[in-house]
C-alpha positions in Angstrom: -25.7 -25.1 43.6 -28.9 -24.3 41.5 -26.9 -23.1 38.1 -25.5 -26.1 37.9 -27.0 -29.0 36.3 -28.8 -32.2 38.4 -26.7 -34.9 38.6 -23.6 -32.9 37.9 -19.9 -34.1 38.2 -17.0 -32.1 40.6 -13.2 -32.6 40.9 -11.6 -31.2 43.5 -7.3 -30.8 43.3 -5.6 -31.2 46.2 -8.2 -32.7 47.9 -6.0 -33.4 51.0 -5.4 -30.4 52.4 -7.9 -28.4 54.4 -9.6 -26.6 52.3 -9.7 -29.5 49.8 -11.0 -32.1 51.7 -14.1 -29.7 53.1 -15.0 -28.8 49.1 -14.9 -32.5 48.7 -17.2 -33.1 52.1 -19.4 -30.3 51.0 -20.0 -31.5 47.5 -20.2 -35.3 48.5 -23.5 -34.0 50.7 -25.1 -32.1 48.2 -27.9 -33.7 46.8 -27.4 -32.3 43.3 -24.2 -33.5 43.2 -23.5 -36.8 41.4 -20.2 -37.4 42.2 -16.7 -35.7 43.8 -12.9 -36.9 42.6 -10.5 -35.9 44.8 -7.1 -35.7 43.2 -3.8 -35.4 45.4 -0.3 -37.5 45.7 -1.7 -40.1 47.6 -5.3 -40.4 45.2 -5.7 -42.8 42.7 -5.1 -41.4 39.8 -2.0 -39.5 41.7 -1.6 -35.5 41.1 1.5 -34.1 42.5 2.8 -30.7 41.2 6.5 -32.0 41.4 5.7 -34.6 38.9 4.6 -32.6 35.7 3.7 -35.8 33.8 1.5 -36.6 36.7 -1.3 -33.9 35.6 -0.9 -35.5 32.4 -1.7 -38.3 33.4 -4.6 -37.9 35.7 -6.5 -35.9 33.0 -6.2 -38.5 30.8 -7.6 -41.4 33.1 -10.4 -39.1 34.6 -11.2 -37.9 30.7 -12.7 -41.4 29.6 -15.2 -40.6 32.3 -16.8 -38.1 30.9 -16.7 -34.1 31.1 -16.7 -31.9 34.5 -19.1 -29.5 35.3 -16.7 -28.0 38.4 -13.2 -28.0 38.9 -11.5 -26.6 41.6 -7.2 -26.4 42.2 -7.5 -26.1 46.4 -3.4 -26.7 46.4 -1.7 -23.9 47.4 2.2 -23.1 49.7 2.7 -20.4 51.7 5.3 -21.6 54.2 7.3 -24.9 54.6 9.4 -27.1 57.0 12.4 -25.1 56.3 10.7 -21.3 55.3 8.4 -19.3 56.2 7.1 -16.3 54.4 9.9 -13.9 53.6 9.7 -10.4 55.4 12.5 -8.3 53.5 14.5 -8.7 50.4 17.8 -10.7 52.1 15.7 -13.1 53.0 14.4 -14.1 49.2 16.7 -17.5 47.9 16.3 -19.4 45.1 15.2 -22.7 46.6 11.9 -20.9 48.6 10.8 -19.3 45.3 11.1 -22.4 43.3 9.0 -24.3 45.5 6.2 -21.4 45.8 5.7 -21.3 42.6 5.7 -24.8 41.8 2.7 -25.5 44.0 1.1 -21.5 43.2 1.8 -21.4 39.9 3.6 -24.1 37.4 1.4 -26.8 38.7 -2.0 -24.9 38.8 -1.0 -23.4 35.2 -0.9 -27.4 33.8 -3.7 -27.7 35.8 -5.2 -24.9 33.1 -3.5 -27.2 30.5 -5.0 -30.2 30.9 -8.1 -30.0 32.8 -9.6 -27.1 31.0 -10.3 -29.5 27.9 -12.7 -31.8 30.7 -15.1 -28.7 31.1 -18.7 -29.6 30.8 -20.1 -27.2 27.5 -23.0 -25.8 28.4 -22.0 -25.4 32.3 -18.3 -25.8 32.8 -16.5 -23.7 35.9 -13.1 -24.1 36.6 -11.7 -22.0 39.9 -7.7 -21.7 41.0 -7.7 -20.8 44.7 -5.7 -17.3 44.8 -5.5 -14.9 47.3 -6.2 -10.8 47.5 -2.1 -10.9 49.2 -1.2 -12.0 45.1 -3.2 -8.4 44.3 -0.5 -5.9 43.0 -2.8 -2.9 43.0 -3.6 -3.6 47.1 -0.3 -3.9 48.3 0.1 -1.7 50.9 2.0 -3.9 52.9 5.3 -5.3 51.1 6.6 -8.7 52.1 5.4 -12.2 51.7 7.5 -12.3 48.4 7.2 -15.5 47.0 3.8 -15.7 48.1 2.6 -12.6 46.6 4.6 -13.0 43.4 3.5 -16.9 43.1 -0.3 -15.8 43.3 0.1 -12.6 41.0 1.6 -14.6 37.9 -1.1 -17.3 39.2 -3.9 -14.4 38.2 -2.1 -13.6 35.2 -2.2 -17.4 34.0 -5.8 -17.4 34.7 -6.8 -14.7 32.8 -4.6 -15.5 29.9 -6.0 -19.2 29.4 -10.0 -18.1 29.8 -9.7 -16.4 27.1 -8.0 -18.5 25.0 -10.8 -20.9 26.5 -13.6 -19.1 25.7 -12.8 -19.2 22.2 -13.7 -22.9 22.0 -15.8 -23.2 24.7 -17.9 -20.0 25.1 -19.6 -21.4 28.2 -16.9 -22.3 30.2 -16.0 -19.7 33.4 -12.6 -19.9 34.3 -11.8 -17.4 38.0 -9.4 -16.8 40.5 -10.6 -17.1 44.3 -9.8 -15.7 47.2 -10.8 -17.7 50.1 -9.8 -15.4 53.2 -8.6 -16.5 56.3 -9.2 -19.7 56.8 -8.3 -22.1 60.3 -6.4 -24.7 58.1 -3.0 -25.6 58.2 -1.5 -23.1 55.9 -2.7 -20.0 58.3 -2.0 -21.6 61.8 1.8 -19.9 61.9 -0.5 -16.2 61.5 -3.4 -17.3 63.6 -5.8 -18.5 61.5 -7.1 -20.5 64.3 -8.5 -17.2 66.3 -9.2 -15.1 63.4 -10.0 -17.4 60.4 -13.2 -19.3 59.6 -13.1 -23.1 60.0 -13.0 -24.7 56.5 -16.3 -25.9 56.3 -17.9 -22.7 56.2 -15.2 -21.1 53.6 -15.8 -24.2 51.3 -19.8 -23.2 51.3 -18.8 -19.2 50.5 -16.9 -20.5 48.1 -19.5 -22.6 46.2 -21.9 -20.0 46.8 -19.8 -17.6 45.1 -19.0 -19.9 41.8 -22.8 -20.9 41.9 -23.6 -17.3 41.1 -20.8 -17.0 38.4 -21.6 -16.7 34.4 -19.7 -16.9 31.6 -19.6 -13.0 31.4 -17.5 -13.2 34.5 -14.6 -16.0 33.1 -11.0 -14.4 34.0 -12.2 -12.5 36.7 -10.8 -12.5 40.7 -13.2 -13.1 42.7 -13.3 -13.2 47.0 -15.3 -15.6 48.7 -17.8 -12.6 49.7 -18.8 -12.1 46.2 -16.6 -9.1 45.7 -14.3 -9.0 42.7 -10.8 -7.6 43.7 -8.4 -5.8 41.7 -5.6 -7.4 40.0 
């Protein structure tokens, strides 16, 4: 993490999950790296998506302690206890895309609200975890509905709020990321554990990948190897 400043400060949303709790693990053992938050609905401050005061509110308590130079949203839904990704268009009900989006979308876009304003000036980056499935130009497949359409409007919020960040914070770099395949719970159902990378190693592409970022690439969609993807 050599763009980023000595001593610099990381907060890592849903810090519970797989992919969340290896950021925070990789962070906590950099030596550049001052120190990790972990938010999620058991942290203290509590974040938890169904609770829109919640973000609020855990802006607010980690805002007296200065400003960020990393912020990541690692929360993301792709199946449930009672769904699983939708394969044709009977399938689509209202209580399935409410919840996708709730965790994709409406809670990553006050994450944008709220935790934008905590990015460090001169080196600020702010990453929503996406995925190239939410791409609308490289769907070749169909399905995954809620998915796909939770991770699209995702992109759109994205882009839509680094510019409207860049006009009072020039420095900032706000991206979508695509981490792959990943072995975490979220891909197990579609065998991520025989063809995804463990979560360790996808944290570290990741990092490597905003390391390299500069403000000329805020709003962009980005994959963990580097490449940016269409929207």
């Amino acid at each position: 993490m050599t763009t980023f400043p000595d001593g610099f400060r990381a907060l890592v949303i849903g810090a519970s999950g797989g992919l969340g709790q290896a950021f925070v693990q990789a962070l906590q053992a950099n030596p550049r790296c001052a120190s990790v938050v972990g938010l999620s609905r058991q942290s203290e401050p509590r974040l938890d998506f169904d609770d829109e005061a919640s973000v609020a509110e855990a802006a607010q308590v980690l805002a007296a302690g200065g400003k960020f130079h990393l912020i990541i949203n690692a929360a993301g839904l792709l199946h449930g206890a009672d769904f699983m990704p939708e394969k044709k268009l009977t399938d689509l009900n209202y209580a399935q895309l409410e919840a996708t989006f709730r965790t994709n979308t409406f809670g990553p876009a006050l994450v944008l609200r709220h935790f934008s304003p905590l990015l460090d000036g001169q080196r600020g980056v702010l990453a929503v975890l996406s995925a190239k499935v939410g791409s609308i130009e490289d769907n070749r497949l169909g399905g995954w509905y809620s998915y796909r359409a939770s991770k699209a409007a995702l992109n759109m919020l994205l882009k839509t709020a680094a510019i409207e960040v860049k006009r009072s914070n020039p420095n900032a770099v706000l991206v979508s990321l695509h981490p792959g395949t990943v072995n975490t719970g979220l891909s197990k159902p579609f065998k991520g554990e025989q063809i995804g990378r463990p979560a360790p190693v996808a944290a570290q592409d990741m990092l490597a990948v905003l390391d390299g970022l500069s403000a000329a690439d805020t709003g962009s969609f980005m994959s963990y190897s580097g490449e940016r993807l269409p929207w």
